[in-house]
Z-matrix of the N, CA and C atoms (Angstrom, degrees):
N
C 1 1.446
C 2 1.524 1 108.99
N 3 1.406 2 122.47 1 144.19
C 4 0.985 3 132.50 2 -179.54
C 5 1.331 4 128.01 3 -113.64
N 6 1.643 5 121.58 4 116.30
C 7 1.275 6 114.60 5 -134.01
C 8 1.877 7 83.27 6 -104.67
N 9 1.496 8 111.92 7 135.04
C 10 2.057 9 110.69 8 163.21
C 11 0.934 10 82.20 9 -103.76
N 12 1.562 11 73.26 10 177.86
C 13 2.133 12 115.72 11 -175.76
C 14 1.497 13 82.10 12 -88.47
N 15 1.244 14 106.71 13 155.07
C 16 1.450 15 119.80 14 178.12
C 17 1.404 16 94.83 15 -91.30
N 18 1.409 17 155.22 16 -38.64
C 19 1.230 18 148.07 17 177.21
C 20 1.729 19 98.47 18 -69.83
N 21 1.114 20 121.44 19 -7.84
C 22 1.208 21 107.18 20 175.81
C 23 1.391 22 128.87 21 -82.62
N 24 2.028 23 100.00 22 -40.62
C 25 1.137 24 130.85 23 -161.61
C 26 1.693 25 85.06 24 -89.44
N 27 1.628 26 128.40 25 -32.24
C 28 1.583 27 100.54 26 -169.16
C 29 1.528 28 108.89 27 -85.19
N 30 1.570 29 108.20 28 -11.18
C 31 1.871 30 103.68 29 157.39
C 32 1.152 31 116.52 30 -49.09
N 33 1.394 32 108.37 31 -57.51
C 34 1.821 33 113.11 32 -177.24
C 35 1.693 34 113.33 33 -43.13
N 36 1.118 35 101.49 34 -58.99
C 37 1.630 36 125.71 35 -166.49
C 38 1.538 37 92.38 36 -52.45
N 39 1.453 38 129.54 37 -53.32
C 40 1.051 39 144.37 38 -152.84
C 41 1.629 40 90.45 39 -78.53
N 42 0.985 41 138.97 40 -47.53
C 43 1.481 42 153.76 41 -166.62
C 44 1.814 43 121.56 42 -57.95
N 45 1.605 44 85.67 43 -37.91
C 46 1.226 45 111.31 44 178.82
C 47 1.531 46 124.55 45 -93.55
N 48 0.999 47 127.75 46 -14.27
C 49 1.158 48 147.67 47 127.20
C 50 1.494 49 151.34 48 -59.57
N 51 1.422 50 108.84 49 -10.54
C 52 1.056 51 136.26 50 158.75
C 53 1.481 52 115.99 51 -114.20
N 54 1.216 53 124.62 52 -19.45
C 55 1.727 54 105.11 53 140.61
C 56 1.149 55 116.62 54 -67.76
N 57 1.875 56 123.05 55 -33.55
C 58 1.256 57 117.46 56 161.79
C 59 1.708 58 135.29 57 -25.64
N 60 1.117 59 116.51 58 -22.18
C 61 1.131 60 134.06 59 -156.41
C 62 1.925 61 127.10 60 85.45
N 63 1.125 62 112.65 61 8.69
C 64 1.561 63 130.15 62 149.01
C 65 1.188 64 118.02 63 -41.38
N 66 1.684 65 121.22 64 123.06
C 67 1.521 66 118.38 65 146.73
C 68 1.697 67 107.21 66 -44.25
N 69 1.185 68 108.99 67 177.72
C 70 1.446 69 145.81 68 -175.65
C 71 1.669 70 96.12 69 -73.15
N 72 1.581 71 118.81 70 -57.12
C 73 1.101 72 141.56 71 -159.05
C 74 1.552 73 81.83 72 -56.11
N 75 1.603 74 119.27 73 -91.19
C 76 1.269 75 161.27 74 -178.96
C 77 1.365 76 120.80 75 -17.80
N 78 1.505 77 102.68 76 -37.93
C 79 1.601 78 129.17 77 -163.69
C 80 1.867 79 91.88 78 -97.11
N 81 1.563 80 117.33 79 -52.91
C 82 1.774 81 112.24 80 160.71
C 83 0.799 82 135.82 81 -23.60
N 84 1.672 83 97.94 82 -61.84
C 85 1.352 84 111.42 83 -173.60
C 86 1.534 85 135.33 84 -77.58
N 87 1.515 86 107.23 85 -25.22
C 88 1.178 87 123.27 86 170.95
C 89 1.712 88 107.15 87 -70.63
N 90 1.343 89 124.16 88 -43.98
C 91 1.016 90 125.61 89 155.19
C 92 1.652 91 141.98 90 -28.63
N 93 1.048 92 95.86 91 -70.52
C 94 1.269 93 107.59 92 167.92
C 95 1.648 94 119.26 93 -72.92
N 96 1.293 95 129.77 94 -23.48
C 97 1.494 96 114.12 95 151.28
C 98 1.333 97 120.82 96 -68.72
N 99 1.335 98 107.00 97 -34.43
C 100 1.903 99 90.24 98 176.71
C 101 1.369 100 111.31 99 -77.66
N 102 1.173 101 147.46 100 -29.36
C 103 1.513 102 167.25 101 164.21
C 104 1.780 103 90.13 102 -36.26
N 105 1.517 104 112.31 103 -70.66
C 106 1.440 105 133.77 104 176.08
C 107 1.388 106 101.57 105 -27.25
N 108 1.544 107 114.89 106 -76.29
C 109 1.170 108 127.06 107 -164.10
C 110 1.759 109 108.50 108 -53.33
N 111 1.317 110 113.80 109 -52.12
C 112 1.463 111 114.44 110 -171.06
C 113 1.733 112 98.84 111 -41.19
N 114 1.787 113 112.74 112 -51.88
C 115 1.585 114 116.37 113 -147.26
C 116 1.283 115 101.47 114 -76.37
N 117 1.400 116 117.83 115 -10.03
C 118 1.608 117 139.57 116 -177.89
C 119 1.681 118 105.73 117 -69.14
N 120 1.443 119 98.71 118 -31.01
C 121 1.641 120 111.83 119 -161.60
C 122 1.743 121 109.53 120 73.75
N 123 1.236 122 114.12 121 41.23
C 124 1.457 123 104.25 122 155.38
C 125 1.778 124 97.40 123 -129.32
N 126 1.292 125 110.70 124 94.80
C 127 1.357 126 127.40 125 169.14
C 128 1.379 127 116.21 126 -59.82
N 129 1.293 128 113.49 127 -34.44
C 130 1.232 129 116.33 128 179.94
C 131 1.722 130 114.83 129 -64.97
N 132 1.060 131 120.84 130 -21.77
C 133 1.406 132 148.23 131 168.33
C 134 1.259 133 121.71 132 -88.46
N 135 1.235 134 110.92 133 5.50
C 136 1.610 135 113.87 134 -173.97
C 137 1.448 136 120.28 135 -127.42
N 138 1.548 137 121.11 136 -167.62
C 139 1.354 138 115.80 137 -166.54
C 140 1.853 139 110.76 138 -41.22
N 141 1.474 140 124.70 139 -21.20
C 142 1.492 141 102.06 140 176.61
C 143 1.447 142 108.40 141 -61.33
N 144 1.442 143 156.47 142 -10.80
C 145 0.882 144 134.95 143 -141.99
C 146 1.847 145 102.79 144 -118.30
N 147 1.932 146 104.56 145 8.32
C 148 1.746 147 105.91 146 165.89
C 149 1.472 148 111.71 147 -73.71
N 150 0.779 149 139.39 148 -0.41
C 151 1.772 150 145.11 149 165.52
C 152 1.038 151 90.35 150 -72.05
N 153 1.520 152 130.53 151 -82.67
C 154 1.522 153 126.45 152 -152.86
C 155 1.475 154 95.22 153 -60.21
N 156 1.057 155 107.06 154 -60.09
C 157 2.293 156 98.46 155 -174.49
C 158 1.511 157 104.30 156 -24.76
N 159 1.677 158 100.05 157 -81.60
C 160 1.634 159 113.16 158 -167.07
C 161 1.775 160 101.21 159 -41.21
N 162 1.301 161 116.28 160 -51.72
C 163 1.243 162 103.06 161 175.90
C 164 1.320 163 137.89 162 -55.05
N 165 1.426 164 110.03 163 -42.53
C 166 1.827 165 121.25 164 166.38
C 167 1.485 166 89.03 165 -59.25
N 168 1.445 167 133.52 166 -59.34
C 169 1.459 168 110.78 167 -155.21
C 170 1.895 169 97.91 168 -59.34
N 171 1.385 170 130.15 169 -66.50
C 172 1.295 171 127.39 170 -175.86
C 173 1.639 172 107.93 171 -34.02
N 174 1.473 173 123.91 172 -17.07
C 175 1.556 174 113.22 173 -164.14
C 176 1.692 175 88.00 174 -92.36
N 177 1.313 176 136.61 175 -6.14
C 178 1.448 177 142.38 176 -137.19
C 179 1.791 178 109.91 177 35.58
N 180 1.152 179 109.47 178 72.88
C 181 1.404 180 122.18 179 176.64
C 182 1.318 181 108.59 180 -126.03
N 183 1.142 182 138.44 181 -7.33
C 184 1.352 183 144.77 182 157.39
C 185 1.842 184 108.39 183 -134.32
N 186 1.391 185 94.46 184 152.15
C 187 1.299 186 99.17 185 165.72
C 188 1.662 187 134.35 186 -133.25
N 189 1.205 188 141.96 187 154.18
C 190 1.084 189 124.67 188 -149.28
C 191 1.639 190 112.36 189 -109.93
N 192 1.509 191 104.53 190 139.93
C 193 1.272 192 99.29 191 175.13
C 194 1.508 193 104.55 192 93.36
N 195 0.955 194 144.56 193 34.22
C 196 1.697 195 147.08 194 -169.10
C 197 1.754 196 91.66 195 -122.43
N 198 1.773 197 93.56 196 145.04
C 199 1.328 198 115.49 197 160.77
C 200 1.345 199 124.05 198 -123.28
N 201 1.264 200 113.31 199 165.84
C 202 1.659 201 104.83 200 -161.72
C 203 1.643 202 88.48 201 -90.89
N 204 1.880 203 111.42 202 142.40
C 205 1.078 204 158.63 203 -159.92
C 206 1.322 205 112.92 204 -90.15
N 207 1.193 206 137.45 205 87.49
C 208 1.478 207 130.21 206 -178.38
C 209 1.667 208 109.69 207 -36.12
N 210 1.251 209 163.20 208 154.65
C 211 1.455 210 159.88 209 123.83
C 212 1.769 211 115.75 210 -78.82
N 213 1.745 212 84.33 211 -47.38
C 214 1.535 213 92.63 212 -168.98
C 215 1.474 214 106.05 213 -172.55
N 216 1.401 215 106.18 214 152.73
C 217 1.609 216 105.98 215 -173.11
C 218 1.221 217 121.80 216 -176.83
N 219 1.616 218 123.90 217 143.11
C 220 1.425 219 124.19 218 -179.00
C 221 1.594 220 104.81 219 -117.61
N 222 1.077 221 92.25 220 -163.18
C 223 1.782 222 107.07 221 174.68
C 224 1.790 223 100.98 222 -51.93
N 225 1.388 224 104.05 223 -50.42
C 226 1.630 225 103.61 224 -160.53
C 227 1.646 226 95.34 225 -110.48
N 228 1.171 227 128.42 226 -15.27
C 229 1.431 228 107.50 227 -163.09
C 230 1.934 229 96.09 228 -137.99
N 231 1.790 230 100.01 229 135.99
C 232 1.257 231 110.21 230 168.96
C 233 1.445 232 110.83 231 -136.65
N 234 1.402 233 99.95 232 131.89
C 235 1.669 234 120.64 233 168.48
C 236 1.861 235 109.99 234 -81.82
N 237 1.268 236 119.68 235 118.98
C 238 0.929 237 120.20 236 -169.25
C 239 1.712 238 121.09 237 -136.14
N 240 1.438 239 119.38 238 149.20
C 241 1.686 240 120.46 239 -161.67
C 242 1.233 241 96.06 240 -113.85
N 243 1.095 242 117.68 241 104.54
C 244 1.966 243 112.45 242 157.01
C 245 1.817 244 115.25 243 -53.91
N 246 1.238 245 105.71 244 -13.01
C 247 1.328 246 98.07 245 -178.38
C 248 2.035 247 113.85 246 74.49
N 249 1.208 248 126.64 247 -7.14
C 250 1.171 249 116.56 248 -178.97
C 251 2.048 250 103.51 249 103.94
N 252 1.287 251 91.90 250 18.41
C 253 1.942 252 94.75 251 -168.66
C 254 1.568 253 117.51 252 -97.18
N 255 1.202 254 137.77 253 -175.58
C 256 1.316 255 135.84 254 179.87
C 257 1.583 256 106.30 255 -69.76
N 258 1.486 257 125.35 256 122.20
C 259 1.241 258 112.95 257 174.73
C 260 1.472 259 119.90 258 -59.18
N 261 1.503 260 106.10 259 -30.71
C 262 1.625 261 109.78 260 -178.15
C 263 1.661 262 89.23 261 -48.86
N 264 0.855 263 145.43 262 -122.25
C 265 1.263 264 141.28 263 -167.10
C 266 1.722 265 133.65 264 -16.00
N 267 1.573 266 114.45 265 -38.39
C 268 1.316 267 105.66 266 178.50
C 269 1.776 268 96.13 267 -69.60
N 270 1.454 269 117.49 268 -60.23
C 271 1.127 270 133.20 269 178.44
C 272 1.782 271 104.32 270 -13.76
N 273 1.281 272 124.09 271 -44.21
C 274 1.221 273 130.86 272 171.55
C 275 1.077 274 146.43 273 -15.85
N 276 2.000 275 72.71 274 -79.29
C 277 1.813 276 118.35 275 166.49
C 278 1.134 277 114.71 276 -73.67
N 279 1.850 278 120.81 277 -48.23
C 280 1.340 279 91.01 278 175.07
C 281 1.338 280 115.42 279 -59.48
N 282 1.434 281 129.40 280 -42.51
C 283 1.823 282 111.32 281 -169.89
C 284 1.432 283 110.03 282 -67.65
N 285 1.293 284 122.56 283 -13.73
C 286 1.440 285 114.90 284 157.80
C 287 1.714 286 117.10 285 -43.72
N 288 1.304 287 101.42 286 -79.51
C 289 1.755 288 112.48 287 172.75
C 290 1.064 289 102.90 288 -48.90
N 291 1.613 290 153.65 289 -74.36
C 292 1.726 291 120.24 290 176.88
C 293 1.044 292 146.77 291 -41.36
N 294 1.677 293 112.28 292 -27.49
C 295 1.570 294 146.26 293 169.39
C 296 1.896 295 89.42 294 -59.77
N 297 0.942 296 134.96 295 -77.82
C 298 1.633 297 141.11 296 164.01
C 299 1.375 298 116.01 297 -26.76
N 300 1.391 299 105.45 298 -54.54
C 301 1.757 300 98.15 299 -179.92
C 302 1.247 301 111.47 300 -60.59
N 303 1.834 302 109.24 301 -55.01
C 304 1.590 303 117.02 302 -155.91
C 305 1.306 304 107.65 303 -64.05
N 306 1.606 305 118.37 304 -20.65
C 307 1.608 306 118.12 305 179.54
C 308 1.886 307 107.77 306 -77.81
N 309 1.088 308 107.26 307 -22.14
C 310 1.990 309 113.86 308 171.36
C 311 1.277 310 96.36 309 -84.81
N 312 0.931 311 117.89 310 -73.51
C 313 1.677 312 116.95 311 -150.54
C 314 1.750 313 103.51 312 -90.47
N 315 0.958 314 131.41 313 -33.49
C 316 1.576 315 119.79 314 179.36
C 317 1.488 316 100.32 315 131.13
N 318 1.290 317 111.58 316 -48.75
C 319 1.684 318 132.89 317 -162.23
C 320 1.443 319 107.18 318 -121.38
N 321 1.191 320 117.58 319 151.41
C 322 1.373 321 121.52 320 155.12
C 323 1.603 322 120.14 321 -167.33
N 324 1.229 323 124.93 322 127.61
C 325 1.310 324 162.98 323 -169.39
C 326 1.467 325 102.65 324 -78.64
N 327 1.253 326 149.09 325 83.39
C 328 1.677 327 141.66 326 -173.93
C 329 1.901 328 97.69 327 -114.71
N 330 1.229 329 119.35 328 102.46
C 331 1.624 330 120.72 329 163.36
C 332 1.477 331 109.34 330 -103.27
N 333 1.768 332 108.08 331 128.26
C 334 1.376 333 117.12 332 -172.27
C 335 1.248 334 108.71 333 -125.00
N 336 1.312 335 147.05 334 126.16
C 337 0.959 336 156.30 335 -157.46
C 338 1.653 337 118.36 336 -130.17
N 339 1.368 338 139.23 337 147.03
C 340 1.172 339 131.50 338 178.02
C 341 1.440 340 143.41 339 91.86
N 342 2.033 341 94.19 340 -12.20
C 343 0.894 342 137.11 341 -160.59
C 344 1.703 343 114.46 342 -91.16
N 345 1.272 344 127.01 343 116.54
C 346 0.989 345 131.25 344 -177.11
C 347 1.787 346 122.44 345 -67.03
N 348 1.397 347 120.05 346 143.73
C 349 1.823 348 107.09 347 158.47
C 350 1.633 349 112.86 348 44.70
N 351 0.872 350 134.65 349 54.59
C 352 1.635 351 125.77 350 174.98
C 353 1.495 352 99.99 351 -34.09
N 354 1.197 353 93.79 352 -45.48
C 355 2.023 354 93.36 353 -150.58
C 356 1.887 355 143.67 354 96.46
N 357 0.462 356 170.89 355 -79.37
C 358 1.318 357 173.15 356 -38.89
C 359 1.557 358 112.01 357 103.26
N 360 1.579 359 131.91 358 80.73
C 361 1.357 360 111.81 359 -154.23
C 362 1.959 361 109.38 360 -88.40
N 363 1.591 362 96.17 361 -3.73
C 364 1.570 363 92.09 362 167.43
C 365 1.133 364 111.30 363 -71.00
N 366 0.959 365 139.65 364 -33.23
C 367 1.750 366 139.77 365 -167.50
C 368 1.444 367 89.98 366 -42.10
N 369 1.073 368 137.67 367 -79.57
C 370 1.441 369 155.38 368 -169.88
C 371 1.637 370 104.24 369 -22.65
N 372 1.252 371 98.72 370 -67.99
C 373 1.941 372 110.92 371 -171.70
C 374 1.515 373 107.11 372 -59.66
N 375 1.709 374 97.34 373 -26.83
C 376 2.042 375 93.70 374 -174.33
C 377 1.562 376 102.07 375 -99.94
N 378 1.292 377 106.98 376 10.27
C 379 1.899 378 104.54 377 171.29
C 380 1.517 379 90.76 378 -120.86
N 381 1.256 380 135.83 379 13.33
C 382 1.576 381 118.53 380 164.52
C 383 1.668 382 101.28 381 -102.12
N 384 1.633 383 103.36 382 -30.97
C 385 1.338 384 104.57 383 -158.13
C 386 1.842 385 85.93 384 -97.03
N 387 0.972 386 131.27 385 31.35
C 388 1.216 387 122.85 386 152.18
C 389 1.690 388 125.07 387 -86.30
N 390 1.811 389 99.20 388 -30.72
C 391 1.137 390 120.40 389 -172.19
C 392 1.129 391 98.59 390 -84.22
N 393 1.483 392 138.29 391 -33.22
C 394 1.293 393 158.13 392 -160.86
C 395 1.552 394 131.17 393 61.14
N 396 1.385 395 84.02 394 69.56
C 397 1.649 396 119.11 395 178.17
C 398 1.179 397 111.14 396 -121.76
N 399 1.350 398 110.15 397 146.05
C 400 1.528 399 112.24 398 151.97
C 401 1.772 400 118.30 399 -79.62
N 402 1.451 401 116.13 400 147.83
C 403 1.222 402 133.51 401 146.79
C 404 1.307 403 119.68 402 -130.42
N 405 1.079 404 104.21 403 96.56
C 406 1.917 405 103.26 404 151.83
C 407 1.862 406 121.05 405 -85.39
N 408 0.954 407 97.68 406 109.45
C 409 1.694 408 104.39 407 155.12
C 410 1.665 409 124.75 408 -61.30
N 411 1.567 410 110.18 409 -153.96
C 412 1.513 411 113.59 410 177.15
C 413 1.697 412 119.08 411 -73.12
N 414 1.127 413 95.28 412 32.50
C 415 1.532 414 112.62 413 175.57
C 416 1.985 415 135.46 414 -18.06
N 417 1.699 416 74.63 415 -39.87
C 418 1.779 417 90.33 416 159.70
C 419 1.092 418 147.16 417 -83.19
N 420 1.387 419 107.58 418 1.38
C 421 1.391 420 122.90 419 -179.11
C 422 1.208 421 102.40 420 -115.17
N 423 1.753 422 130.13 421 -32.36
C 424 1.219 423 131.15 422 -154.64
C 425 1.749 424 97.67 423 -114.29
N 426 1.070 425 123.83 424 -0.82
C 427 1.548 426 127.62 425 -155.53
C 428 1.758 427 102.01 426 -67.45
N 429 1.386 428 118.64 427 -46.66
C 430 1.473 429 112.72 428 174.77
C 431 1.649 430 98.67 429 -46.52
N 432 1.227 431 126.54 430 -79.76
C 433 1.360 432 149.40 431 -166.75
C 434 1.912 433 103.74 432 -35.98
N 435 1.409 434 120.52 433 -49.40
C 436 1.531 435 145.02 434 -138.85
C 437 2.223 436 79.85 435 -102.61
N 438 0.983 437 118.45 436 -63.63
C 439 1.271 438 115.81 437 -160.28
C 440 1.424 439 111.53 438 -63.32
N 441 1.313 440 154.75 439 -9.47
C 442 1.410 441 122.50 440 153.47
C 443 1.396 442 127.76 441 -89.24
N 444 1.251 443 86.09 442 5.64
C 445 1.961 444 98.53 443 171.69
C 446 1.225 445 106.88 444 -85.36
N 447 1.163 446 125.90 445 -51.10
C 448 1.628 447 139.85 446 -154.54
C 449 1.958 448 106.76 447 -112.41
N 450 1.333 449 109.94 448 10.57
C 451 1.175 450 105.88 449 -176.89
C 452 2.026 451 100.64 450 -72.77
N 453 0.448 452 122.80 451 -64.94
C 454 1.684 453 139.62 452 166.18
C 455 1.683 454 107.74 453 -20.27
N 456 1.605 455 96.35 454 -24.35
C 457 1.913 456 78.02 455 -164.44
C 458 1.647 457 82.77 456 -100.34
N 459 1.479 458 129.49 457 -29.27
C 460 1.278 459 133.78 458 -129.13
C 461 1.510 460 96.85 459 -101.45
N 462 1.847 461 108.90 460 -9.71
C 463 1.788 462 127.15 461 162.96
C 464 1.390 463 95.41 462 -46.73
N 465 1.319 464 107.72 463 -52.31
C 466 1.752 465 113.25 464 -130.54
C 467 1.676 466 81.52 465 -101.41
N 468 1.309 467 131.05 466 -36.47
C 469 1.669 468 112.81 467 -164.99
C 470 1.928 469 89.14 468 -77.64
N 471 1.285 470 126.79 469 -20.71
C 472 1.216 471 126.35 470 -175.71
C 473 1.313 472 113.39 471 -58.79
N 474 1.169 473 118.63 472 -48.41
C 475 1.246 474 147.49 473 -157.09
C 476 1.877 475 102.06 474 -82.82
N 477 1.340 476 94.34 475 -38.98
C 478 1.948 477 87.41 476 177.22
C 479 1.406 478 102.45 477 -83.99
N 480 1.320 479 120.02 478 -26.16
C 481 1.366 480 119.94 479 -172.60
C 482 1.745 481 106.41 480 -62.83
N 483 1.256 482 136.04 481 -19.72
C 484 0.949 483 127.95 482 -161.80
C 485 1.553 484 121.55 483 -86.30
């Protein structure tokens, strides 16, 4: 087996995606979460999964370069459209806009729709619980699957919750 530099391999990744038809921005970022995910040890989440992209994009099943779409929204809660785009990226924005609410309002409610591949669904819990919030997602359906990834963060959001 042949081991890359991960700054090497998320150039590549990044490369390929921007011949894809990716901004610069777009083509990074997608990069570097799947890159992320491999060093994370969830491979399944990681660079194997630019075949399936490039391929959904060639099927027109994704499209490139999309931002998530306001629908609807309050102080704490936004309805939001990926537009048909890479989730690695909307996925972002929306936790951007909840990251914003939950710091005003306490709470925040973010539903994204349209949105392709999230990716890596701990990323999420260790960028809420950085801020030191809870987020739970669809937890009930995915909770067998979701809990040895996220068991570690869900100690510590347990633990403030009390």
């Amino acid at each position: 087996m042949k081991n890359i530099k991960d700054d090497k391999l998320r150039r590549f990744v990044s490369a390929v995606f921007s011949k894809a038809g990716s901004t610069t921005h777009e083509a990074d970022m997608i990069a570097r979460r799947l890159v992320d995910s491999n060093l994370m040890g969830h491979d399944s989440h990681g660079v194997v999964r630019v075949t399936s992209y490039i391929g959904w994009l060639k099927e027109g099943k994704i499209k490139t370069n999309q931002h998530v779409k306001t629908l609807a929204e309050s102080d704490a809660f936004a309805i939001l459209d990926g537009q048909g785009g890479y989730g690695q990226v909307l996925g972002g924005e929306a936790m951007a806009i909840g990251i914003a609410k939950a710091k005003k309002t306490g709470v925040a409610l973010v539903a994204l729709r349209h949105a392709h591949h999230l990716g890596r669904a701990e990323r999420f819990f260790v960028e809420f619980d950085r801020i030191g919030r809870a987020h739970l997602e669809d937890l009930i359906e995915r909770i067998d699957v979701l809990m040895p990834q996220i068991g570690r963060h869900l100690d510590r959001l347990d633990a403030r919750m009390r």
